[in-house]
C-alpha positions in Angstrom: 3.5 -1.9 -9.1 5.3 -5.2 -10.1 8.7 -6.1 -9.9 9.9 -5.5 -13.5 9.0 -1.9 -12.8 10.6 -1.8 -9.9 13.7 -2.8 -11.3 13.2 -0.3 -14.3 12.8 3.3 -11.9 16.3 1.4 -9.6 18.3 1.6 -12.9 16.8 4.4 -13.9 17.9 6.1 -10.3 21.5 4.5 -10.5 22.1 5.9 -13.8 20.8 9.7 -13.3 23.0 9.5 -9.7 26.0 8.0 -11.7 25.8 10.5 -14.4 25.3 13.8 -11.8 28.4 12.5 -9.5 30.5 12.5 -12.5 31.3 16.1 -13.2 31.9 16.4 -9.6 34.6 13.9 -9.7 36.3 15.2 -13.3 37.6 18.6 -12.7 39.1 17.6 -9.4 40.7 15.0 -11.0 42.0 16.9 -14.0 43.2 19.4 -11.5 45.6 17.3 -9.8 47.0 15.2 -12.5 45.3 11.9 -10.9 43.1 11.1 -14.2 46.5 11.4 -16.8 48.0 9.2 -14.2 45.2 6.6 -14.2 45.0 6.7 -18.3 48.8 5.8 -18.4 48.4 2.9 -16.0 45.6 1.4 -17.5 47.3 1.4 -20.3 50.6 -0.5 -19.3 48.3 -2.7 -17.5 45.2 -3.8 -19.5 43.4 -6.5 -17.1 42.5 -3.5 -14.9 39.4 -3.0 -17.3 38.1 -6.1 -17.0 38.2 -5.7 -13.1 36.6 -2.1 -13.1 34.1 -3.9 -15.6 33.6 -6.8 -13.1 33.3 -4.8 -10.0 31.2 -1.8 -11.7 28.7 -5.1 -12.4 28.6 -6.3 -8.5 28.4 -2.5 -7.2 25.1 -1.9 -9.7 24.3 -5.7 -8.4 24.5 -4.9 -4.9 22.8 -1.3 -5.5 19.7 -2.8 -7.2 19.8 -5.3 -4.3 19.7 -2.8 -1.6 17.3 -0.9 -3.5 14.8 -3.5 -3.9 14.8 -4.6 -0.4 13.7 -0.8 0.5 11.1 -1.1 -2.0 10.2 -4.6 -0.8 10.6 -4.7 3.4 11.1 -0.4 3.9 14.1 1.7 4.9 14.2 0.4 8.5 14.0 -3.3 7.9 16.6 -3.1 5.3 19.4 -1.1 7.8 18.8 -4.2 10.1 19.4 -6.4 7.3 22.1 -5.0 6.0 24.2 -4.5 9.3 23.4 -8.3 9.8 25.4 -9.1 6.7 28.4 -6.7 7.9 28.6 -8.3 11.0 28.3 -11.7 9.8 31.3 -11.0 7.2 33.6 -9.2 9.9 33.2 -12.6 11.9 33.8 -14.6 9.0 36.6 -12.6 8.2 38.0 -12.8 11.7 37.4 -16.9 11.4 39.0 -17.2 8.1 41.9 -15.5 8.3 42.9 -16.2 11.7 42.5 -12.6 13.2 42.7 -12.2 17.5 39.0 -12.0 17.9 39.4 -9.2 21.1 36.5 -8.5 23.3 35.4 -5.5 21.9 35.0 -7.0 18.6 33.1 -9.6 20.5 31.3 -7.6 22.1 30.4 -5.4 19.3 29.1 -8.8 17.7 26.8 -9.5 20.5 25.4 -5.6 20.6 24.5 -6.4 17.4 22.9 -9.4 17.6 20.8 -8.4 20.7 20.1 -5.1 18.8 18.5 -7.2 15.9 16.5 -9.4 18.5 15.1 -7.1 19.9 13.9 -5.6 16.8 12.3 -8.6 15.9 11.1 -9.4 18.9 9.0 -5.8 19.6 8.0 -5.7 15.6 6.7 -9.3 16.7 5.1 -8.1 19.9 3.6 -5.1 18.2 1.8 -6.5 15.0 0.2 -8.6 17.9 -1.1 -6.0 20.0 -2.2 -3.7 17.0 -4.0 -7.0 16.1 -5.7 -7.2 19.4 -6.7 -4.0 19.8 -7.7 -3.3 16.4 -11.3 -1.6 16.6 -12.4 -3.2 13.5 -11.4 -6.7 15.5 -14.3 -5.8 18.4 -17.3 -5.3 16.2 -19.5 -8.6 15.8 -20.7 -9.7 12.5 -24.1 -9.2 11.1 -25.6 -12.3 10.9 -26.4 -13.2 7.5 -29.9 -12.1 7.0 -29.3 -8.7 8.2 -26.4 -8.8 5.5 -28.7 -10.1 2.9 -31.4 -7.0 3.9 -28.3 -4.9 3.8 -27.4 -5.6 0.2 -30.7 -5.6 -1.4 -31.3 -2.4 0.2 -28.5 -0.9 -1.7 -29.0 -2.9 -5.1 -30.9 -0.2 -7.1 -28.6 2.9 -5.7 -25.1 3.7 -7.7 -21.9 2.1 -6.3 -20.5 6.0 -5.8 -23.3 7.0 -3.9 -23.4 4.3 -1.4 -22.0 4.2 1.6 -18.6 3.0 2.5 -19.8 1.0 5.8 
């Protein structure tokens, strides 16, 4: 499946989940008066649709994003990456804009990092032992002219009807 296609099923996905949220959100809003509010201060103030255009543009940006990094890496490398980028913003808020950095926000920034470590470290550690103990990894090569006496053996049978091994 190639990346185009990809792309195509994540709109695809963000529509349909766009379009069945929305009568979910309309009658409750109708009900309280909050949608006649809205449609008045839009309105008086007209700049607020270029915003909700710009930020409806970065959400369906950073929904396709998130959604293609599942499709790419999986479910469980993408959480990792994602709470990375949260941290990494919470500390560059705190550095910006001058916050007291306390120690449980410093120490919530070092669980994190160890927690991704670690992940990297065991997925590291792992794909090495799998490749070391694969079974396919311990069988020795034929040597070639058992390989060529293999092959002809098989060249007048059907591709189905041979064997897989």
């Amino acid at each position: 499946m190639n990346f185009l296609s990809i792309v195509n099923i994540q709109m695809e996905m963000l529509f349909c989940s766009t379009v069945v949220g929305l009568p979910f959100l309309i009658p409750p809003m109708l009900f309280t008066g909050q949608l006649f509010k809205a449609w008045t201060s839009w309105s008086r103030h007209l700049y607020v649709y270029g915003v909700l255009v710009i930020e409806a543009m970065a959400a369906f940006i950073g929904q396709l994003s998130v959604l293609s990094l599942i499709a790419i890496f999986g479910a469980a490398n993408t959480a990792m990456i994602t709470t990375a980028r949260k941290a990494v913003t919470l500390l560059l808020s705190y550095l910006i804009f001058t916050k007291p950095l306390t120690e449980q926000h410093a120490t919530g920034l070092l669980l994190i990092a160890m927690g991704i470590t670690m992940k990297i470290f065991l997925d590291d550690r792992s794909n090495k032992k799998a490749l070391n103990s694969s079974p396919i990894a311990n069988i020795p090569k034929p040597s070639e002219d058992k390989e060529l006496m293999a092959q002809s053996d098989y060249a007048g049978e059907h591709e189905e009807s041979r064997p897989l091994v």
